[in-house]
MISEKOL-472059 format. One record per residue (C-alpha): residue in three letters; y, z, x. Coordinates in steps of 0.001 Angstrom, whole numbers, padded with zeros to 6 digits, always signed. Layout:
ALAYZX ...
//
This chain:
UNK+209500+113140+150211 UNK+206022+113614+151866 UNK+203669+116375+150318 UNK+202160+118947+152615 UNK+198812+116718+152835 UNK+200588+113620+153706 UNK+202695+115515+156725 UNK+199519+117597+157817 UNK+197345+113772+158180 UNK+200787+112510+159977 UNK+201359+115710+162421 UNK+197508+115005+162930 UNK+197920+111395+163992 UNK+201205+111947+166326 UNK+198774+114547+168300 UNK+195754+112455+168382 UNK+197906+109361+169633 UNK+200008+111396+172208 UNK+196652+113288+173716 UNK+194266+110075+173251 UNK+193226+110097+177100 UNK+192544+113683+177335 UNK+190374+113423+173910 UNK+188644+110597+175033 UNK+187598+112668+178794 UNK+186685+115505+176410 UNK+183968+113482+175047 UNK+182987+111779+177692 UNK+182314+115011+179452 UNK+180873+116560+176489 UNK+178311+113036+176209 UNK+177220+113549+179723 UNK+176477+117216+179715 UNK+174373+116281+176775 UNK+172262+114194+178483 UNK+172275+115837+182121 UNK+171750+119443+180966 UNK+168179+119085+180315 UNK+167643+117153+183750 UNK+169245+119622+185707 UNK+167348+122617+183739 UNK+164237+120990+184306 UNK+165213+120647+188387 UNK+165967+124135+188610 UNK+162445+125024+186999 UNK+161070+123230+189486 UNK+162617+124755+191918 UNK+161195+128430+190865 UNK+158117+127098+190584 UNK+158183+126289+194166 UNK+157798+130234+194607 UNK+159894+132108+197550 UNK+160964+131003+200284 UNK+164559+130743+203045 UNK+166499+130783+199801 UNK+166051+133430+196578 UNK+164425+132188+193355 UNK+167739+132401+190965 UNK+170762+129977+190660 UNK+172541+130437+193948 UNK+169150+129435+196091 UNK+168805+126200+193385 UNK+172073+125309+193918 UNK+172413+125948+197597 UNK+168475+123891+197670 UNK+170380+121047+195875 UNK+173444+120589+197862 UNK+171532+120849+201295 UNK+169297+117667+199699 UNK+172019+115376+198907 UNK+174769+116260+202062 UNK+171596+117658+204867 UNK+168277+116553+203643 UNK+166400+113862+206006 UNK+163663+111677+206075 UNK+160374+113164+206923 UNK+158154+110537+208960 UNK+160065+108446+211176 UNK+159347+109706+214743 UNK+161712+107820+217189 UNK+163884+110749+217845 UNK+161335+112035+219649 UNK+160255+109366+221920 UNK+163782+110445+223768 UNK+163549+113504+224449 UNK+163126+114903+228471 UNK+160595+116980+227759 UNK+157290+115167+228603 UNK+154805+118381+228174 UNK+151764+118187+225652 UNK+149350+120406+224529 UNK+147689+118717+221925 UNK+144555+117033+222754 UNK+145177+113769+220852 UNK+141207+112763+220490 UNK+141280+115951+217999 UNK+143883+114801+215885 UNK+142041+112091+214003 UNK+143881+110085+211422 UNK+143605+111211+207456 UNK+142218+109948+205110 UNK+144002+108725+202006 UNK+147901+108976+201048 UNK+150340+111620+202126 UNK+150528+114193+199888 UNK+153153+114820+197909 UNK+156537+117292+198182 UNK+158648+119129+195784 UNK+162413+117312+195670 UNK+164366+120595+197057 UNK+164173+120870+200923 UNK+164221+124809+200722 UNK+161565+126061+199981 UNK+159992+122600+201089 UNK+156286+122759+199620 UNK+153305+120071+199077 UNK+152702+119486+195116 UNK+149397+117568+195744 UNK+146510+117398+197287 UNK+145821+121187+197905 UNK+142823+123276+198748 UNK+140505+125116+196469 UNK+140162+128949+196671 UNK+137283+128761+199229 UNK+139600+126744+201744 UNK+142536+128858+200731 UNK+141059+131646+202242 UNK+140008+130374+205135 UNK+143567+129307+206203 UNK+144219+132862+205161 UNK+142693+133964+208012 UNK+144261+131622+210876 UNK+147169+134233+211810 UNK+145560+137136+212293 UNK+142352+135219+213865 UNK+144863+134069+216704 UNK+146917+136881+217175 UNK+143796+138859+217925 UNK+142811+136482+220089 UNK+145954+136137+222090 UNK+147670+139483+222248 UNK+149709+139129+225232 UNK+150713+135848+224189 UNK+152306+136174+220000 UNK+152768+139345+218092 UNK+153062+138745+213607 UNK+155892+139639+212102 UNK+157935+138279+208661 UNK+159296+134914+208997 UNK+162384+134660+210134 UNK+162560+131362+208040 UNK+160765+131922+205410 UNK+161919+135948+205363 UNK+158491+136384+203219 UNK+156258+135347+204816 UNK+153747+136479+208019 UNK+154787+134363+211147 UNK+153247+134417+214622 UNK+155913+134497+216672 UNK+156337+134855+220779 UNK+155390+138315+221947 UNK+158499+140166+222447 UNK+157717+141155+225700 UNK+157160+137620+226818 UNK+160544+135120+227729 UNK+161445+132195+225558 UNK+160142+129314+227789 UNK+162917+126833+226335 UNK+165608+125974+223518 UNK+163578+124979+221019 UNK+161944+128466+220870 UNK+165380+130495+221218 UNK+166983+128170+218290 UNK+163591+128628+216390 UNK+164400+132694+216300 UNK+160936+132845+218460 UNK+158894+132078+215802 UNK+155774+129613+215888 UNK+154540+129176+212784 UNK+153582+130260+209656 UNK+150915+129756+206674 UNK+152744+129279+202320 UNK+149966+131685+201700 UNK+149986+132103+197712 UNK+151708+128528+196949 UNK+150712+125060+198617 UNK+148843+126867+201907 UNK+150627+124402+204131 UNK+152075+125381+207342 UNK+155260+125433+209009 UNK+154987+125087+213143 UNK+156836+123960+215908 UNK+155186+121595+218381 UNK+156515+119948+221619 UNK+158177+116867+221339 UNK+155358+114686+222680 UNK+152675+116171+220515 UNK+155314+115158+217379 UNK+155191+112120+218563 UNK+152934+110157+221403 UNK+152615+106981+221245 UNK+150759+105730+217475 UNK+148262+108903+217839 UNK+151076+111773+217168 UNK+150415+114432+214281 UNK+153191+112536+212094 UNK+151753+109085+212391 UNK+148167+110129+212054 UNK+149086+111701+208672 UNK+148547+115319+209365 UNK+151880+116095+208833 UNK+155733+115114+208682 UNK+159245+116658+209864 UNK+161144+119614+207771 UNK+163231+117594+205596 UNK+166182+120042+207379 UNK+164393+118881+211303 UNK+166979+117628+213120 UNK+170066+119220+211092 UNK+169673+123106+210493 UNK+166234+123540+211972 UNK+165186+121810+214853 UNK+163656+118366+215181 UNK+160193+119968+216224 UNK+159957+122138+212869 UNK+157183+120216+211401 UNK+154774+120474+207887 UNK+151270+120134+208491 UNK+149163+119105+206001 UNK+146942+122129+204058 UNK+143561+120879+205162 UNK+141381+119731+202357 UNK+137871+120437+203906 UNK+136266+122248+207035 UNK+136993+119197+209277 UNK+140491+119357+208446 UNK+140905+122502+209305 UNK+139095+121759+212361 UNK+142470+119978+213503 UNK+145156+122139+211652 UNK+143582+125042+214370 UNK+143742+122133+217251 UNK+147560+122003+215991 UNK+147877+125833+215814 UNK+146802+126184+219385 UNK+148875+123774+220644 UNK+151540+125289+218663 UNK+150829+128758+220308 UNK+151004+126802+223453 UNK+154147+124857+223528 UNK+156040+128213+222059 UNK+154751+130427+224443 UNK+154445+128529+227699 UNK+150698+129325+227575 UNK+148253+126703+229074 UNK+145372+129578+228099 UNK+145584+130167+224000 UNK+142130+131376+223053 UNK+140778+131226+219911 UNK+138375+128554+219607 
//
């Protein structure tokens, strides 16, 4: 007759044979959450230190950020979709758009809020790219009024004056607004440009370096949603306010921005 210990090791054995599979998943799961725990807490600091921005800074926004990466997210510099399009207006004088110097700078992984981890500005710079939006909306009152983002939802936006039409699509899908400054984080900008001054022939804003596409361009926002570049030095910001104008212009119709 078995003692208590022997039929205790043998009731143990009969469950560990009959529920083998389902141990060995337990562990298997258990292995991998040990070693992708710490990859995915260090991806979600990340993304709250990218600061504010389209999504809110707690666990929802991250993983909202993370599934629009992997199922929406794009790539940035490629151009040909715009080389298609019917509209054949510019406004970018492409002898001001010079190409930059050195490598692209670099971007956070999450697409939302989508902000440039190198190659920023100091605090002199900073502020003058500060001053861009209200410089411009002084300047062209009958043309762009400020107002909050309607992207960002933080952020001060010029955006088409509301007494003034949408002159096409691309400003109607873009909720009217034109652009707007990261003011606090990476001082990059977010504006909309005609499809031409994207892209024109090897001398557009993307292939000259200044910028690249929204990694959502093309999917949730529009394929004219571009980054540009924060500018490094007074010549740089020379051409982000040649961009800014002909931002102004394509979004409001405007052949006459002032500002220069």
């Amino acid at each position: 007759m078995a003692t208590p210990l022997e039929s205790a090791v043998s009731n143990f054995s009969f469950v560990l044979e009959q529920n083998a599979m389902l141990i060995t998943t337990v562990g298997t799961l258990s292995a991998i959450s040990i070693a992708v725990l710490p990859i995915l807490e260090q991806n979600y600091r990340a993304y709250i230190a990218a600061g504010r921005g389209g999504l809110p800074p707690n666990l929802y926004g991250w993983a909202k950020s993370s599934l629009l990466k992997i199922f929406l997210s794009c790539e940035t510099t490629n151009t040909d979709m715009y080389l298609s399009d019917p509209d054949k207006n510019t406004w970018l004088d492409q002898s001001e758009v010079t190409k930059r110097s050195g490598e692209r700078p670099t971007f956070n992984w999450h697409p939302v809020p989508s902000r440039q981890i190198t190659q920023r500005a100091d605090a002199v710079m900073n502020e003058k790219i500060q001053k861009l939006i209200p410089k411009y909306a002084r300047a062209n009152p009958d043309l762009v009024g400020v107002a909050v983002s309607p992207h960002e939802k933080q952020h001060d936006a010029l955006v088409i004056h509301p007494n003034r039409p949408a002159p096409h699509t691309v400003a109607t899908a873009a909720q009217r607004e034109i652009l707007h400054i990261h003011e606090g984080t990476d001082w990059s900008l977010h504006c909309l440009l005609s499809p031409l001054d994207c892209k024109l022939g090897s001398e557009s804003v993307i292939d000259q370096g200044r910028g690249e596409r929204h990694p959502m361009s093309g999917r949730l926002l529009v394929k004219e949603y571009l980054t540009i570049y924060t500018p490094r030095d007074d010549e740089e910001l020379r051409i982000v306010e040649a961009i800014v104008r002909a931002s102004i212009g394509y979004m409001t119709g405007s052949r006459d921005v002032k500002g220069f």
